[in-house]
C-alpha positions as CSV (number, residue, x, y, z in Angstrom):
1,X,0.0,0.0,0.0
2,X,1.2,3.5,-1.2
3,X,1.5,6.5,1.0
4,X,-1.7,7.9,-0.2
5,X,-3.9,4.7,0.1
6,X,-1.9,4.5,3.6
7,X,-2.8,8.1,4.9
8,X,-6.4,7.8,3.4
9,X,-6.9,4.0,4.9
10,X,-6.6,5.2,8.1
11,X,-8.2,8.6,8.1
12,X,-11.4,6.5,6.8
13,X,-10.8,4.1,10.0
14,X,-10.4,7.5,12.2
15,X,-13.6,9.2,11.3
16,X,-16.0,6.5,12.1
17,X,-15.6,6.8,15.4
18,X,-15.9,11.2,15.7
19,X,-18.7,13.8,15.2
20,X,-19.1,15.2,12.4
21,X,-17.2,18.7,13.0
22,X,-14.1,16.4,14.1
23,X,-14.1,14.3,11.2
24,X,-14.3,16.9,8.6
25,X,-11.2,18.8,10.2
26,X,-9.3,15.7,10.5
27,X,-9.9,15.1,6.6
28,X,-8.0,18.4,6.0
29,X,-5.2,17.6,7.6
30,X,-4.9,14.5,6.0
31,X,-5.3,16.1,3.0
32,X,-2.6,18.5,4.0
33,X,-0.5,15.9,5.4
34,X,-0.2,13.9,1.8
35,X,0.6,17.3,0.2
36,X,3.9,17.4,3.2
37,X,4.8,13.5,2.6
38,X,4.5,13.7,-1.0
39,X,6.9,16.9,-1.1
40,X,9.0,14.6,1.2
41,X,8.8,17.4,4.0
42,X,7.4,14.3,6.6
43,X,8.0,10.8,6.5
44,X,5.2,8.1,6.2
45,X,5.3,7.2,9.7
46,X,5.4,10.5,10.7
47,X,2.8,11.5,9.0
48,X,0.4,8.3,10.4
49,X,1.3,9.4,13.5
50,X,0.2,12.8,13.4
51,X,-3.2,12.0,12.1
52,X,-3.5,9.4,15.1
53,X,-2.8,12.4,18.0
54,X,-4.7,14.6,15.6
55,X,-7.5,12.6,15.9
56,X,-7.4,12.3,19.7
57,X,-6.8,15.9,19.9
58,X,-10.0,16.6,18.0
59,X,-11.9,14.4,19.6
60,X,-11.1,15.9,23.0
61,X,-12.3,19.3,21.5
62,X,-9.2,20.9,20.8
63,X,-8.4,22.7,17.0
64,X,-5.6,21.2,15.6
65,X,-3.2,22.6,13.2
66,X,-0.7,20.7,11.8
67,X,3.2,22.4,10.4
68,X,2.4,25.2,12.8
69,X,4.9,28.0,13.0
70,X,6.1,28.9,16.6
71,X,8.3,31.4,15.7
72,X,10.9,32.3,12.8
73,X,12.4,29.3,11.7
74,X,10.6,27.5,14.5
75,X,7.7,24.5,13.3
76,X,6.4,22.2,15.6
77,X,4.3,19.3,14.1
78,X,1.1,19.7,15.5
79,X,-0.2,23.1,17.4
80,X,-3.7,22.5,19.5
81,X,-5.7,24.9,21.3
82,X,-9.6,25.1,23.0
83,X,-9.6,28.3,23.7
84,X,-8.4,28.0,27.7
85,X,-5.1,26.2,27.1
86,X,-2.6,24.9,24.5
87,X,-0.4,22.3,23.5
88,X,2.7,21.6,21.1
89,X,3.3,18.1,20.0
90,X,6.5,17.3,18.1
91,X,6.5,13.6,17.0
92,X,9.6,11.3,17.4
93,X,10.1,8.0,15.4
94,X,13.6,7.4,16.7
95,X,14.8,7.8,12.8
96,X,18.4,7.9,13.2
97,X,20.6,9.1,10.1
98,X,23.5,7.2,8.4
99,X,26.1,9.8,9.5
100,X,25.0,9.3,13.1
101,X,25.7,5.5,13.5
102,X,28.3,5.8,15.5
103,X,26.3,7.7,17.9
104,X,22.7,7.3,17.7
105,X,21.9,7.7,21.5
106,X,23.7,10.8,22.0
107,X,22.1,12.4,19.0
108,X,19.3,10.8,19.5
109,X,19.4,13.1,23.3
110,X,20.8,16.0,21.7
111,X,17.5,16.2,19.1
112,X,14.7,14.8,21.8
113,X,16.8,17.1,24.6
114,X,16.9,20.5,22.3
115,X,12.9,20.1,21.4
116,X,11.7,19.9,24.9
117,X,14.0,23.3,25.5
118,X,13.1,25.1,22.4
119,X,9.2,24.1,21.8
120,X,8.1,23.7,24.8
121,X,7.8,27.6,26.2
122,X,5.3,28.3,23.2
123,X,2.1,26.7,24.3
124,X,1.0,25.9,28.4
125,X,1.4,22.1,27.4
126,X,4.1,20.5,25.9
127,X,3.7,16.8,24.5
128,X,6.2,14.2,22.6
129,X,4.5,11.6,20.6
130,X,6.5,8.5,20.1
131,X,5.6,4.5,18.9
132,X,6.1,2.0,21.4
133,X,9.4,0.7,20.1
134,X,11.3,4.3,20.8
135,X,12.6,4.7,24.0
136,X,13.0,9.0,24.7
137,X,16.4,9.4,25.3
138,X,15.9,12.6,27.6
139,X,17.7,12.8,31.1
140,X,16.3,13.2,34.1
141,X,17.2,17.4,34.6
142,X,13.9,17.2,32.0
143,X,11.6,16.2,35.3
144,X,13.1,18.4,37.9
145,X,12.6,22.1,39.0
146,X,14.2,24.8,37.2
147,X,15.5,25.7,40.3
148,X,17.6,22.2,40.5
149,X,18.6,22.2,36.9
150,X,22.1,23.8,37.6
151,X,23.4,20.8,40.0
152,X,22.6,18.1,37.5
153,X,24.3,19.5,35.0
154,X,23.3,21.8,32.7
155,X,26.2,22.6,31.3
156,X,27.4,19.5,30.4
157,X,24.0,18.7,28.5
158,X,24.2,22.4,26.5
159,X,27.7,21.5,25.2
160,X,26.1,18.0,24.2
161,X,23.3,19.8,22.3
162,X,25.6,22.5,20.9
163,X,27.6,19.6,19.6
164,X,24.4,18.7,17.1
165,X,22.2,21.9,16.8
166,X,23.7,25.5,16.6
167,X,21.5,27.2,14.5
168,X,20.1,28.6,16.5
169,X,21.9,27.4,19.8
170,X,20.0,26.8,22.3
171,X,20.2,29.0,25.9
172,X,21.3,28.6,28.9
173,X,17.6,29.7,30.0
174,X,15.3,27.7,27.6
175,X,17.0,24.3,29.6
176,X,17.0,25.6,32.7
177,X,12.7,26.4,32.1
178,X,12.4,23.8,29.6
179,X,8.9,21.1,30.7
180,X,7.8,18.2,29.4
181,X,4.2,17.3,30.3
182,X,3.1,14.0,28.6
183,X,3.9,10.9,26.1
184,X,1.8,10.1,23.8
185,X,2.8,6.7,23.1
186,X,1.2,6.4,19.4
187,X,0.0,2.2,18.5
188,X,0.0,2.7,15.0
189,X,-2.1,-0.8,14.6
190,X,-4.6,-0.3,16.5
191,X,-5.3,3.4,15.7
192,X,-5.1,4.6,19.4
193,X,-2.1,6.1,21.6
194,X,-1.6,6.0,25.4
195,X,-1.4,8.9,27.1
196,X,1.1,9.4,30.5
197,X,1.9,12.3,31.9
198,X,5.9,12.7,32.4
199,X,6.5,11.6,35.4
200,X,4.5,7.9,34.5
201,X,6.6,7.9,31.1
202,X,9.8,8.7,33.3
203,X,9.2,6.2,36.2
204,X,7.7,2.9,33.7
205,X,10.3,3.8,30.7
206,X,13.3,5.4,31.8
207,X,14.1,5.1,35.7
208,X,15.3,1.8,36.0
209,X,17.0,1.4,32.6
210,X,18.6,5.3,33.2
211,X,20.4,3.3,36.3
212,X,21.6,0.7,34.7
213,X,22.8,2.8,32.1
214,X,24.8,5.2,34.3
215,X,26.4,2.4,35.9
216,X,28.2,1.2,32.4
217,X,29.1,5.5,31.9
218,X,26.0,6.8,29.9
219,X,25.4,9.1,29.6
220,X,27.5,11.5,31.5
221,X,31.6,10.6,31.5
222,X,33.3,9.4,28.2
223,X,31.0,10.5,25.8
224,X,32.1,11.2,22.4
225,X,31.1,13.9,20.1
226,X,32.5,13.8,17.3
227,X,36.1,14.3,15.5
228,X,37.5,12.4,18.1
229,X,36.5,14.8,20.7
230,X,35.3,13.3,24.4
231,X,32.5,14.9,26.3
232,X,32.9,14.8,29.8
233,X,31.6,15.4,33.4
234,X,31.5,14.6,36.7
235,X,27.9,14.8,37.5
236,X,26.0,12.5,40.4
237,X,23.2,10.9,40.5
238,X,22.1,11.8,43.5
């Protein structure tokens, strides 16, 4: 099945189950969405993913936009709103490139790490959407107070992002104020997603493996960069 008969397959299977209103708006995105995959601006799973949360979004009476700009040179994937609050959602398939096989878990942190801090002051929610099979690679600075950011630290985490993204770099201030809110765990089969808030995702996914981890040095002593270069700090976990 081609893209098209993919994205319009499971719109069809979407609708049945909204109100009218809903189902007409989620139509348009997936009409918009083809026109993005097509011009190869999202991939395929992407783009089934975003009319899943779309759908759940709509049906829980919010307006969805998809491609939204935040800002210049700033697009999150889907932009909702109701009128009393909103919420970004940026969608993750844990695509890594070619060029990053080497280290796919540090980019992997540096990309999941720099949308929390640059998306997530934009709208009173902020939201990753993921399938089952990625595991977020965020630390644990993402679930703390601001005011604690500094001792678990943040600068060793901006140098790992500024190793990836610089343009624009991200600040000092967007870490240190940076909140995730909730995983959307997206189950592309069944047409549904589970929804945790962070601290659920953080204490089912990412606890207990983040322990294990840091016993065998991940992710903060050793870490390489790039060019040969090695990232390190002397950080505790508490």
């Amino acid at each position: 099945m081609g893209l098209i008969e993919s994205v319009d397959s499971v719109t069809e299977r979407l609708v049945k189950n909204m109100d009218p209103p809903a189902s007409e708006k989620l139509e348009q995105l997936a009409s918009r969405l083809k026109e993005l995959a097509l011009r190869k601006v999202i991939s395929s799973n992407h783009t089934v993913m975003e009319l899943i949360v779309s759908a759940h979004l709509l049906s829980k009476g919010y307006d969805v936009e998809i491609e939204y700009v935040l800002a210049p040179g700033l697009v999150c994937d889907l932009y909702a709103s109701n009128g009393d609050k909103s919420i970004v959602v940026e969608v993750e398939t844990g695509f890594v490139p070619p060029e990053n096989s080497v280290d796919p878990v540090a980019y992997r942190l540096a990309r999941e790490l720099s949308k929390v801090a640059r998306y997530s002051r934009f709208s009173d929610y902020f939201v990753m959407a993921i399938p089952p099979f990625h595991i977020l690679q965020l630390p644990y600075i993402v679930f703390l107070p601001p005011e604690e950011r500094v001792q678990w630290g943040i600068e060793y985490f901006k140098k790992l992002i500024d190793a990836y993204y610089t343009k624009p770099p991200v600040k000092d201030e967007e870490l240190l104020s940076a909140k995730l809110h909730y995983v959307y765990i997206v189950l592309v089969d069944a047409l549904k997603l589970v929804e945790l808030t962070a601290r659920e995702y953080f204490q089912i996914f990412i606890e207990r493996p983040a322990i294990l981890l840091y016993r065998a040095g991940w992710p903060l002593s050793g870490l390489p960069i790039g060019d040969g270069e090695i990232l390190s700090a002397e950080v505790g976990m508490g």
